[in-house]
C-alpha positions as CSV (number, residue, x, y, z in Angstrom):
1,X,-46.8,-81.8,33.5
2,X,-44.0,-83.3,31.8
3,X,-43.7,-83.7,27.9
4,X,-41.3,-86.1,27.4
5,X,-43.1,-88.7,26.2
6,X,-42.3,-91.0,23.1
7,X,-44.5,-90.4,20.3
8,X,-43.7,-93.7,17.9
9,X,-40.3,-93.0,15.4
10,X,-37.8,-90.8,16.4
11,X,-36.2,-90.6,13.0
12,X,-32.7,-89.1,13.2
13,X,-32.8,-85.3,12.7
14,X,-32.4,-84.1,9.3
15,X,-29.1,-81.9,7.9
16,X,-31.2,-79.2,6.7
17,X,-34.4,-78.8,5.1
18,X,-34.7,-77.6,1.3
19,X,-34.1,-74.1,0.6
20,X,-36.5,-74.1,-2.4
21,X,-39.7,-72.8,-1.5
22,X,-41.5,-74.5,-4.2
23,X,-42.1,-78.6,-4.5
24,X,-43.0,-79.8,-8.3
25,X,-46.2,-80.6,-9.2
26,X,-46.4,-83.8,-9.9
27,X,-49.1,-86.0,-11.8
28,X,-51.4,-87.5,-9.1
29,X,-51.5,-91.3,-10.4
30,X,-48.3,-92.4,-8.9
31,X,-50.1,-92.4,-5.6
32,X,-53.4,-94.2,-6.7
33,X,-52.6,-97.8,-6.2
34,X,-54.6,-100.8,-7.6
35,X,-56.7,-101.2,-10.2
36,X,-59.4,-99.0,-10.3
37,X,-61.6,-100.9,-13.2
38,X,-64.8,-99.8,-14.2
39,X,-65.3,-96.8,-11.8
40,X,-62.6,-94.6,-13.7
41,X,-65.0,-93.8,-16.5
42,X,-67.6,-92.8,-14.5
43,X,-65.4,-90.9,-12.0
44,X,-63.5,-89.1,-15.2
45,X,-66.8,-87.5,-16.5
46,X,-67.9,-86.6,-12.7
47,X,-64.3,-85.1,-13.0
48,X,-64.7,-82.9,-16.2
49,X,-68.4,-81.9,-15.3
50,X,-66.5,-80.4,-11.8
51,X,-63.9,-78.8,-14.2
52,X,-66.8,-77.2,-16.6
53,X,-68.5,-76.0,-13.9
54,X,-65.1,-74.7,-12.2
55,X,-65.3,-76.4,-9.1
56,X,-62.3,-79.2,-8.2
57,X,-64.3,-82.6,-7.7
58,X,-62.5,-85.1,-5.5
59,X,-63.2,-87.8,-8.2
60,X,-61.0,-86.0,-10.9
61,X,-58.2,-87.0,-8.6
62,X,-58.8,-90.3,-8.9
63,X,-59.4,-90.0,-12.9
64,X,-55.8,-89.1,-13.0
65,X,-55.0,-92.4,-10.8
66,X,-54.3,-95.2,-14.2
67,X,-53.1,-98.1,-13.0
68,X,-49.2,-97.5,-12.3
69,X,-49.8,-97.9,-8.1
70,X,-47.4,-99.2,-6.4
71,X,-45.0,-99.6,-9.0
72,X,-44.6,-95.9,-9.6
73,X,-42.0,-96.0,-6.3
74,X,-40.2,-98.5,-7.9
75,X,-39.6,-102.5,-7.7
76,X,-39.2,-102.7,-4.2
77,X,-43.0,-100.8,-3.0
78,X,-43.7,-103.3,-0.5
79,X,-41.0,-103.9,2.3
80,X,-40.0,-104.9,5.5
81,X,-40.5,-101.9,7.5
82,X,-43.5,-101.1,9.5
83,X,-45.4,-98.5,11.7
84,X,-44.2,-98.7,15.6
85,X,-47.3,-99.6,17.4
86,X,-46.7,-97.0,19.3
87,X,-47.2,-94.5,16.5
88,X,-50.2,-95.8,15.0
89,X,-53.3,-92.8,16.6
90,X,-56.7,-92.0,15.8
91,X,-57.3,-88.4,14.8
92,X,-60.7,-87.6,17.0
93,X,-62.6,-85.7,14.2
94,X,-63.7,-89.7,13.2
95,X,-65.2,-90.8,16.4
96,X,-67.0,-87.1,17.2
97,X,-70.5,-88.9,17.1
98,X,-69.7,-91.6,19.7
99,X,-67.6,-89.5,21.9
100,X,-70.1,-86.5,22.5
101,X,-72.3,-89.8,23.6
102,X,-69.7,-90.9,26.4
103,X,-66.4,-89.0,25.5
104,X,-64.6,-92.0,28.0
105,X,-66.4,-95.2,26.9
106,X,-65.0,-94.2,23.3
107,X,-61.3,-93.8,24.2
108,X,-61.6,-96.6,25.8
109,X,-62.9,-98.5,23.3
110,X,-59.9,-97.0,20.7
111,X,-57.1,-98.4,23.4
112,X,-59.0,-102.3,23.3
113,X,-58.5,-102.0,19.3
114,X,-55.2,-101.5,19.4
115,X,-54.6,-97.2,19.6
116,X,-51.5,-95.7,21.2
117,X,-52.4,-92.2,20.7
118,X,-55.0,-89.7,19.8
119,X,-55.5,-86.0,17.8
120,X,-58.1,-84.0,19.7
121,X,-60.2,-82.1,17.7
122,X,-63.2,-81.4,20.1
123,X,-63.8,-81.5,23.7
124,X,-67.5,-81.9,23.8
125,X,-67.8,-79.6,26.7
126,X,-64.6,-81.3,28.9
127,X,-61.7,-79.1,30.1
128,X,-58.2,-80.1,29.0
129,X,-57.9,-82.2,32.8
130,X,-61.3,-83.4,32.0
131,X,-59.4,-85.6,29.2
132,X,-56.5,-85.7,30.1
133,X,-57.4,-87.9,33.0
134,X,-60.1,-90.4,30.7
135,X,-56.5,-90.6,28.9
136,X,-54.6,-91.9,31.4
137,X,-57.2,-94.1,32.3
138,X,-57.8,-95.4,28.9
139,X,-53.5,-95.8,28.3
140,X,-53.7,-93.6,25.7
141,X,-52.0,-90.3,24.9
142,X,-52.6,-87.2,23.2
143,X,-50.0,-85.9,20.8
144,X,-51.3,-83.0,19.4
145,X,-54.7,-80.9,19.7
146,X,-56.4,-78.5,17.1
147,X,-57.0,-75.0,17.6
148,X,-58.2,-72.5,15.7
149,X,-56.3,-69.8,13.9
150,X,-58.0,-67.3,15.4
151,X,-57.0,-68.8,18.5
152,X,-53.3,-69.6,17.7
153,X,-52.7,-66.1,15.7
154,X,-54.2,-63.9,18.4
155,X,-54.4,-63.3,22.4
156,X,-55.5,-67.0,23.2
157,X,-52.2,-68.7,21.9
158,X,-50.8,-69.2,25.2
159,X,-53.6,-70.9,26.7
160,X,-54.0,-73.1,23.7
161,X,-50.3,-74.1,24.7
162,X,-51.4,-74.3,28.6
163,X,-54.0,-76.7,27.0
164,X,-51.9,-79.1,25.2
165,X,-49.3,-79.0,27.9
166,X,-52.3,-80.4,30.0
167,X,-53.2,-82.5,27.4
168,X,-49.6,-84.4,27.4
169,X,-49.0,-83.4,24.2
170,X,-46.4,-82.3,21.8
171,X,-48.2,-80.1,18.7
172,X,-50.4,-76.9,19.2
173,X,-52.0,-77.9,15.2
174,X,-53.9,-75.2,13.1
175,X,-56.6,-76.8,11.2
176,X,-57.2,-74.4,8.5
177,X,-56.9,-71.0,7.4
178,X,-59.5,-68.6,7.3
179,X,-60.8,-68.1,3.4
180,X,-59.9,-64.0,3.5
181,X,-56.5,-65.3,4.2
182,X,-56.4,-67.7,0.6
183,X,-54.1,-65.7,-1.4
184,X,-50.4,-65.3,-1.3
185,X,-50.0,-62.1,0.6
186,X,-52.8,-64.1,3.2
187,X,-50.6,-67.1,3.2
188,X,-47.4,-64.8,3.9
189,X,-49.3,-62.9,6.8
190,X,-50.0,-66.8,8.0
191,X,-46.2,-67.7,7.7
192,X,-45.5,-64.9,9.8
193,X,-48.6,-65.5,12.3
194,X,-47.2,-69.4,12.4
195,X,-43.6,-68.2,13.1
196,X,-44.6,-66.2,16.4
197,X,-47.1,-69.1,17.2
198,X,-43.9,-71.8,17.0
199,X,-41.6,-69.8,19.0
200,X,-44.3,-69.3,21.9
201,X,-44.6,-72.9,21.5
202,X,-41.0,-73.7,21.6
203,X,-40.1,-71.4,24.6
204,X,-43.2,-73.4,26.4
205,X,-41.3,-76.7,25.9
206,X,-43.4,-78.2,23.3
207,X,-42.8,-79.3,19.8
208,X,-43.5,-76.3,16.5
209,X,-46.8,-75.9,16.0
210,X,-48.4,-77.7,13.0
211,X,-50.5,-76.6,9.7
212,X,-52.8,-79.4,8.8
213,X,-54.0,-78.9,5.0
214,X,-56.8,-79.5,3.1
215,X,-57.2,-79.7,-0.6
216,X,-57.6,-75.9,-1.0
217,X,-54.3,-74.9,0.0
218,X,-52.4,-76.8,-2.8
219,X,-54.1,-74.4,-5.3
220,X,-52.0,-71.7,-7.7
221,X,-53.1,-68.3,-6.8
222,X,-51.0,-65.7,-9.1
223,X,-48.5,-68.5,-10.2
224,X,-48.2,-69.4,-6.2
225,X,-48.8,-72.8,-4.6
226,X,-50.0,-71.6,-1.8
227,X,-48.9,-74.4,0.3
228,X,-45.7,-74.0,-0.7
229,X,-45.7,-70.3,0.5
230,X,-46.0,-71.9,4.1
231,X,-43.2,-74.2,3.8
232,X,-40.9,-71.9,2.2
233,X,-41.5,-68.8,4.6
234,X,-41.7,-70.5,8.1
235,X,-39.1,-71.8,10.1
236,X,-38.3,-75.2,10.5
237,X,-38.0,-75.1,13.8
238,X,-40.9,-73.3,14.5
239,X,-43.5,-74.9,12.1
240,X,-44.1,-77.9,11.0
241,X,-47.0,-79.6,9.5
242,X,-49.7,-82.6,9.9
243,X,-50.0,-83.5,6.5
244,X,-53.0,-85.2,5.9
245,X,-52.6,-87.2,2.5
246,X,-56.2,-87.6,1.2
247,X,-56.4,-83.6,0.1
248,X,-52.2,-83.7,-0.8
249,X,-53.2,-86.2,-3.5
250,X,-56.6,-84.8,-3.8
251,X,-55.4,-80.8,-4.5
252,X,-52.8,-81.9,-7.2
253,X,-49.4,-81.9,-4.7
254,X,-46.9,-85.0,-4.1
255,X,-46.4,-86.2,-0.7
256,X,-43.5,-87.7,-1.6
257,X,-41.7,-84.7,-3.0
258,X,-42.6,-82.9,0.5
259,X,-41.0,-85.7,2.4
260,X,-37.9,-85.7,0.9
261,X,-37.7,-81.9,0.0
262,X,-38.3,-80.9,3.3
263,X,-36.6,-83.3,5.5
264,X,-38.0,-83.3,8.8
265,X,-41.3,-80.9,8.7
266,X,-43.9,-83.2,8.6
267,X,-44.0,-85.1,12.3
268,X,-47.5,-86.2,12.0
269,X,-49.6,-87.9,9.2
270,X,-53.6,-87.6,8.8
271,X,-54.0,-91.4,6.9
272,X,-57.0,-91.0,4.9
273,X,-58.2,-93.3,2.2
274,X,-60.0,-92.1,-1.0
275,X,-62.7,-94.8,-2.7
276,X,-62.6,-95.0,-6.2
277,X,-65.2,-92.2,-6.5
278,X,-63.2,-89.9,-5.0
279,X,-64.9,-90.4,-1.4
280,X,-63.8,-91.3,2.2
281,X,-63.1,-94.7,2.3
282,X,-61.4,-96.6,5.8
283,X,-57.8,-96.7,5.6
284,X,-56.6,-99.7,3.2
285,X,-59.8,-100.3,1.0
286,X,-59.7,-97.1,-0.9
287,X,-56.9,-96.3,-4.0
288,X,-54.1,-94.3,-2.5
289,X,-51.2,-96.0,-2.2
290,X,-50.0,-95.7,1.2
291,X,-46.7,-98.2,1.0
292,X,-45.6,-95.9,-1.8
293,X,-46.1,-93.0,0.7
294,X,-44.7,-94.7,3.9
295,X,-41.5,-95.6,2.6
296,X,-40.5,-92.2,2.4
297,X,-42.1,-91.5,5.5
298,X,-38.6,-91.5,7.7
299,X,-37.2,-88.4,5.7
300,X,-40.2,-86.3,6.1
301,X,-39.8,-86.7,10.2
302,X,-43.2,-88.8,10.4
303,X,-43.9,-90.2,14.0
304,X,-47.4,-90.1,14.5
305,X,-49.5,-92.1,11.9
306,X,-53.2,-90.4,12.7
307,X,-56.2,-92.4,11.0
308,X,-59.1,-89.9,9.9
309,X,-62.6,-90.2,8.1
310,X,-64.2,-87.6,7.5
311,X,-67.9,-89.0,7.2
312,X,-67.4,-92.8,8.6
313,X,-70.8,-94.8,8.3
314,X,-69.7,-96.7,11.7
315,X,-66.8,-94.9,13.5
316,X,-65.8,-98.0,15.5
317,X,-65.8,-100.4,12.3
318,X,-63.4,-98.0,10.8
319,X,-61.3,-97.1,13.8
320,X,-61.0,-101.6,13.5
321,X,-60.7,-101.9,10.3
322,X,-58.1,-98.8,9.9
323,X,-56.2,-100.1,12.5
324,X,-55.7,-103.6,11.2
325,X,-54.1,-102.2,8.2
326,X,-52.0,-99.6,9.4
327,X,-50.5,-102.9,11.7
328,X,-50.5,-105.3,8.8
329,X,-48.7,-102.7,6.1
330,X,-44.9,-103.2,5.3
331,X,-43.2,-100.8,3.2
């Protein structure tokens, strides 16, 4: 099937991408925008009990998060630019519960609000055709899908590609790495895993495969980001990655820096909010400051602008209310 579809943005391509391995760390308020008020004090001592107890608690994020917002990017935060409607997507993770219900029903229900495009992540027992064809019933399109590491690093990588070909998609993403791997010789192993993965991908007509992050992989292991080990030791070509920005800002890293330090790698964006405790919130009613983000969007390659929650209390109030936002933003 052919892959030639149009995936929001198509941002001109980059001269080159950095040749520093390493991207600053930054302090995290500059993306924790509005005024957080009387939550801060409560979420700074959740935030040092997590530090004494030498775990990293989502709400010491947001302890760093002081009321610069928006104005950290500068006078001009808020702008004139926008997301193209048609790269505005819904990462599937969010709508599991309703879709292993009636898997159809729910993309349908995702096209009526307003949805272009989808992340699968789960197939609820359907093949690849299976959903591809609710898809094109639905109007919507799949961009990317999530496979396993496992999956991606060993014998089942060329299915995986098969799958997403199916699919109508562009990105073969890897959701995680497994813990064994969380050191800086496992993180060089997975550059070179990702690298063979990419070209596969490449030679099959599809996009580089993706790393999505969590929170985890921005941590210092033996003076090494290990993130950064990733970025530095892949090929741009070959390897890109779905940033998701909830666990940049939560593991300590700036999403800004990546953007404009490494033009061109990050195609796809997980958008998820963080409350003021350090929670999921829906896109737009939490503290990070997206604007800030977006504007910078266009160097980092973004053309896919996926919504996630991890734990939504009602998946189809949050796919609404996400949705409105991501339309209504300017930066």
């Amino acid at each position: 099937m052919s892959n030639s579809l149009s995936f929001g943005d198509d941002p001109s391509r980059p001269d080159r991408p950095s040749q520093s391995g390493r991207s600053p760390r930054p302090s995290r308020r500059r993306f924790l925008g509005g005024a957080l008020g009387s939550a801060l004090a409560a979420v700074a001592a959740v935030g040092a009990a997590g530090a004494a107890s030498g775990t990293t608690a989502a709400a010491s994020t947001v302890a760093y998060g002081t009321a610069t917002g928006p104005a950290a990017y500068g006078p001009a935060a808020h702008g004139k630019r926008r997301i193209p409607p048609g790269g505005i997507g819904m990462h599937l993770y969010t709508m599991r519960t309703p879709l292993a219900e009636d898997f159809e029903g729910t993309l349908a229900q995702l096209a009526e609000i307003g949805y272009a495009t989808v992340g699968v992540s789960g197939r609820h027992g359907h093949s690849a055709a299976d959903i591809r064809r609710m898809l094109d019933a639905t109007g919507l399109k799949a961009v990317l899908e999530h496979v396993g590491y496992d999956t991606v690093a060993g014998d089942g990588l060329p299915q995986a590609i098969e799958d997403v070909r199916t699919l109508g998609g562009r990105w073969v993403v890897v959701p995680s790495l497994p813990s064994a791997l969380h050191t800086p010789a496992g993180y060089r192993e997975a550059a070179r895993a990702l690298n063979r993965a990419g070209r596969a991908a490449r030679e099959a007509g599809l996009g580089p495969v993706l790393f999505h992050n969590h929170d985890a992989d921005h941590q210092v292991v033996d003076g090494e980001v290990l993130y950064d080990i990733l970025v530095a030791e892949t090929d741009p070509h070959l390897v890109g990655f779905e940033l998701d920005l909830y666990w940049v800002v939560k593991g300590g890293a700036d999403p800004v820096r990546y953007f404009t330090g490494h033009p061109g790698r990050f195609p796809a964006l997980h958008v998820k909010d963080m409350a003021p405790d350090g929670d999921f919130a829906d896109v737009g009613s939490g503290v990070l400051d997206f604007p800030g983000m977006f504007r910078h969007a266009r160097s980092g390659g973004v053309r896919q602008w996926l919504v996630e929650h991890d734990r939504p209390a009602d998946p189809f109030a949050t796919a609404r209310n996400s949705y409105a936002y991501l339309r209504a933003v300017r930066f």
